[in-house]
Backbone bond lengths (Angstrom), bond angles and torsions (degrees), N, CA, C in turn:
res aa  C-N    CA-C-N  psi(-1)  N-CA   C-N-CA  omega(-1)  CA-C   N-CA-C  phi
1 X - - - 1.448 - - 1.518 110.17 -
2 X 1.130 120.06 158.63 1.284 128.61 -173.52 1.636 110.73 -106.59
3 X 1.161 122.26 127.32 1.567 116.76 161.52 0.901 107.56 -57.87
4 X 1.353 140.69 97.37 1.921 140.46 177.83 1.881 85.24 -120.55
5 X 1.179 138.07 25.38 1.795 111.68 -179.71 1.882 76.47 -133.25
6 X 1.653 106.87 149.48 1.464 93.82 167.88 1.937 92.92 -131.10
7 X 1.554 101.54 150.26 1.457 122.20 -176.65 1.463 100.48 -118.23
8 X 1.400 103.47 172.67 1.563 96.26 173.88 1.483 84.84 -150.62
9 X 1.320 92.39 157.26 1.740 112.77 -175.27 1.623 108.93 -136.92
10 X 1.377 99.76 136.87 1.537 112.92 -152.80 1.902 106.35 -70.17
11 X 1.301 123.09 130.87 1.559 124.89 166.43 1.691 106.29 -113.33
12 X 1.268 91.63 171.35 1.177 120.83 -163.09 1.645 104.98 -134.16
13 X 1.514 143.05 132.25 1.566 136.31 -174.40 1.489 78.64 -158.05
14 X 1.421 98.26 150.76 0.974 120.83 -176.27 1.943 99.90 -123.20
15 X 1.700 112.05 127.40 1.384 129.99 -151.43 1.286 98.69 -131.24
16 X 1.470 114.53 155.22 1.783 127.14 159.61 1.583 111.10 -70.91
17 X 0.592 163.90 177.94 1.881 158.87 65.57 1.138 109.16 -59.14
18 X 1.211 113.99 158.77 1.715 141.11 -130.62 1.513 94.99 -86.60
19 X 1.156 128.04 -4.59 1.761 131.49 159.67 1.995 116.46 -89.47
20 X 1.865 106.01 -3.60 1.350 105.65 -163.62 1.259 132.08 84.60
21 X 1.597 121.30 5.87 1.329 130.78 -151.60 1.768 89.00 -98.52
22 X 1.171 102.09 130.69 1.683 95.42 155.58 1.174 135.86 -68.69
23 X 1.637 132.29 123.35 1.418 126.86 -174.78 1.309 113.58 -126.11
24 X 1.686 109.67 159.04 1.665 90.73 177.73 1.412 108.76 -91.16
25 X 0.959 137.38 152.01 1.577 156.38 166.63 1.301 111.77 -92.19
26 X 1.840 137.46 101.30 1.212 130.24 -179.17 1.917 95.80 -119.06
27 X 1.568 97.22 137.05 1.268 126.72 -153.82 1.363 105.15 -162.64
28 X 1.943 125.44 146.73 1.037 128.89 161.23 1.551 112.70 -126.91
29 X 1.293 101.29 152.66 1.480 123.92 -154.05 1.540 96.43 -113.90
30 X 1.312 115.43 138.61 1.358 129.16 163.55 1.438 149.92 -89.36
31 X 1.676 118.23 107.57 1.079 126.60 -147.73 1.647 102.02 -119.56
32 X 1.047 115.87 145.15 1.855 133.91 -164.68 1.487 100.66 -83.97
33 X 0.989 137.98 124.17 1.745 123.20 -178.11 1.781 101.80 -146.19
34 X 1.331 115.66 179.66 1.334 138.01 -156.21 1.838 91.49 -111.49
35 X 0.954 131.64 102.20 1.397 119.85 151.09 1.686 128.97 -61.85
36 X 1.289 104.41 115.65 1.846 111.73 -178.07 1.644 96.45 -114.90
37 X 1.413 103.13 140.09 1.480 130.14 158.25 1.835 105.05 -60.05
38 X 1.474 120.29 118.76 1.440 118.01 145.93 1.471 110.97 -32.92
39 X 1.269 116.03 128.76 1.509 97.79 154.98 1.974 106.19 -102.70
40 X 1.712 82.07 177.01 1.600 87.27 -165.49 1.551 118.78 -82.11
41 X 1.526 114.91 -0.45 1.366 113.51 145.20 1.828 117.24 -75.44
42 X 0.890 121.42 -13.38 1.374 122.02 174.26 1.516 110.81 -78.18
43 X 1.445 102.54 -43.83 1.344 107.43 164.86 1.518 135.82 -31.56
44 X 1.702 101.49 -83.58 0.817 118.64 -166.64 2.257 102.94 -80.43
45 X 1.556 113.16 -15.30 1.552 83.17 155.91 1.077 134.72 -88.71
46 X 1.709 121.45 2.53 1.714 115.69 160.55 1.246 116.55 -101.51
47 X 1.918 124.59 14.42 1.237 115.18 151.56 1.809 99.40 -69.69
48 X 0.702 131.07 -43.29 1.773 128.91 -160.18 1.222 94.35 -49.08
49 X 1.716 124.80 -55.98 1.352 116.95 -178.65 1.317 114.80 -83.38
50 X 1.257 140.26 49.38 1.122 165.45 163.49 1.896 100.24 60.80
51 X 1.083 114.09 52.17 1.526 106.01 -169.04 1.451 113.68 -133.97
52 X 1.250 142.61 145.80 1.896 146.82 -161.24 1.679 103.19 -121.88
53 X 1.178 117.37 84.51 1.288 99.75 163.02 1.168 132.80 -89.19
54 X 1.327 142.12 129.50 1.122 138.58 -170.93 1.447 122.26 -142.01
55 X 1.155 130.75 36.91 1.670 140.48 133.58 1.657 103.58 -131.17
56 X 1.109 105.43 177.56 1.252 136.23 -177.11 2.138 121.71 -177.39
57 X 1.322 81.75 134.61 1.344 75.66 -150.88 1.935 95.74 -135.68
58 X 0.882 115.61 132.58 1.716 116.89 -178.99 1.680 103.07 -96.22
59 X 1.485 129.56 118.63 1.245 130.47 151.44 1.458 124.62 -121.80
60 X 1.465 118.06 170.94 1.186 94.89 -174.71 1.636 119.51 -110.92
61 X 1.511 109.15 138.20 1.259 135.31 -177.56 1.446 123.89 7.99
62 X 1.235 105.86 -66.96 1.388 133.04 174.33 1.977 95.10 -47.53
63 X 0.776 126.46 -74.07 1.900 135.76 170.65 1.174 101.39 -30.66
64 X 1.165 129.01 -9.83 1.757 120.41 -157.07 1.648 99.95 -126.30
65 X 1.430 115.40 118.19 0.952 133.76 -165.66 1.855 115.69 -120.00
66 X 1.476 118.62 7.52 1.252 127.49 173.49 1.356 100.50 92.27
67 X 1.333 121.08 3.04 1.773 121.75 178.10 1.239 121.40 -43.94
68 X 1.559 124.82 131.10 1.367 117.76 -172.42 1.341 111.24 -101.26
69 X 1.011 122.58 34.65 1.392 138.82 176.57 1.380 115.32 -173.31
70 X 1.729 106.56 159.63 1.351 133.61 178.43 1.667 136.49 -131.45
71 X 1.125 152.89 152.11 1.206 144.17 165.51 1.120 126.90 -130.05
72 X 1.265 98.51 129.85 2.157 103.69 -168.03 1.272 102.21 -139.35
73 X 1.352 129.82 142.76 1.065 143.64 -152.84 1.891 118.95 2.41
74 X 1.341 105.72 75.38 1.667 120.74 -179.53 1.663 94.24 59.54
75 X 1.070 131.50 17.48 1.908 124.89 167.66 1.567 94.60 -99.16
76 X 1.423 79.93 153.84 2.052 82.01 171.19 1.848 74.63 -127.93
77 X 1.572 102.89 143.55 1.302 121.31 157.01 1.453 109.75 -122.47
78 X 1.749 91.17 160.98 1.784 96.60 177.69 1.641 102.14 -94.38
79 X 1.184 116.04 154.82 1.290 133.49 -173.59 1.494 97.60 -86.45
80 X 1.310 121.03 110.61 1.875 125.66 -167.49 1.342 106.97 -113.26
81 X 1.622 106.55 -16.28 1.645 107.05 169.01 1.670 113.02 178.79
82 X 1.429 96.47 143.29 1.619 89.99 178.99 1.759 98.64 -120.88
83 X 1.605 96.45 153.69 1.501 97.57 174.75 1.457 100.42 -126.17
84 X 1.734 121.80 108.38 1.456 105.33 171.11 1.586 111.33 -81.98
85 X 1.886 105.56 162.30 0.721 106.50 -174.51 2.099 88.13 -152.59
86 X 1.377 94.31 84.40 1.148 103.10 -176.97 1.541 137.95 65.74
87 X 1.550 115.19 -122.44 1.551 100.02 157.25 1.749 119.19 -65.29
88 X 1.087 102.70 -19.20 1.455 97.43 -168.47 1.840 99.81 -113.79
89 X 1.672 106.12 163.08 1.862 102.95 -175.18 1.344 81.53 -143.56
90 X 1.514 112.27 130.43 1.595 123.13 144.99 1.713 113.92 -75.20
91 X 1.421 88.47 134.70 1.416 106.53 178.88 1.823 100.80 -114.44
92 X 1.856 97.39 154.24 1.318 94.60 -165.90 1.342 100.56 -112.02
93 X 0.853 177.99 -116.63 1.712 157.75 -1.92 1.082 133.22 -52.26
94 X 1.905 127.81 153.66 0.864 146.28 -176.80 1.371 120.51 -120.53
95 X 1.663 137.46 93.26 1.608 123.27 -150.02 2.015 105.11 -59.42
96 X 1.140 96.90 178.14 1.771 105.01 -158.88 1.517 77.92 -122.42
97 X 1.085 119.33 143.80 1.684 120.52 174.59 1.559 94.76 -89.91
98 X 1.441 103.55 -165.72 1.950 124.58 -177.86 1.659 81.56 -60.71
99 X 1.138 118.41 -59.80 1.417 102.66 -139.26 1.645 122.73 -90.49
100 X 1.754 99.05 19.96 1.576 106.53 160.54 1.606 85.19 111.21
101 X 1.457 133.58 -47.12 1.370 121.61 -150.27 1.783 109.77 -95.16
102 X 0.755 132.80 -177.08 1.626 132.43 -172.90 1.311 100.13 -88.76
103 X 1.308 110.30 164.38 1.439 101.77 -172.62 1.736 115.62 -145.47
């Protein structure tokens, strides 16, 4: 398969400002990934734990930094589960509504 979908996953760098002060810098970086369909057993076992996932996305390993979040087309989702599978880890998401919390 080809990485043809791109996600970005959130960083963090740590910078001077113009007094020398250290600050954090939050920014997301762009990574090439595999788009996968939820299936509807995936579904329906993180409705039980009250949870909606709805992307899934395969990147590879090395890109994956334990981030608890993702962004795909202007959505930020929460990261609800990863399954590695060697060089490469599917990541799952759950969309974040307006008001920061999952929804």
């Amino acid at each position: 398969m080809r990485h043809n979908k791109i996600i970005y996953l959130p960083t963090t760098t740590i910078e001077k400002d113009e007094w020398g002060n250290e600050i954090e810098v939050h920014d997301w970086k762009l990574v090439y990934a595999n788009e996968y369909s939820v299936s509807s057993s995936e579904f329906y076992n993180a409705a039980v734990n009250g949870l909606r996932p709805e992307q899934s996305f395969e990147i590879y390993t090395f890109e994956y930094n334990s981030e608890k979040k993702f962004k795909f087309d202007d959505d930020i989702y929460d990261i609800i589960r990863t399954q590695g599978k060697g060089e490469k880890i599917i990541i799952i998401g759950e969309k974040v509504s307006d008001n920061g919390s999952s929804s």
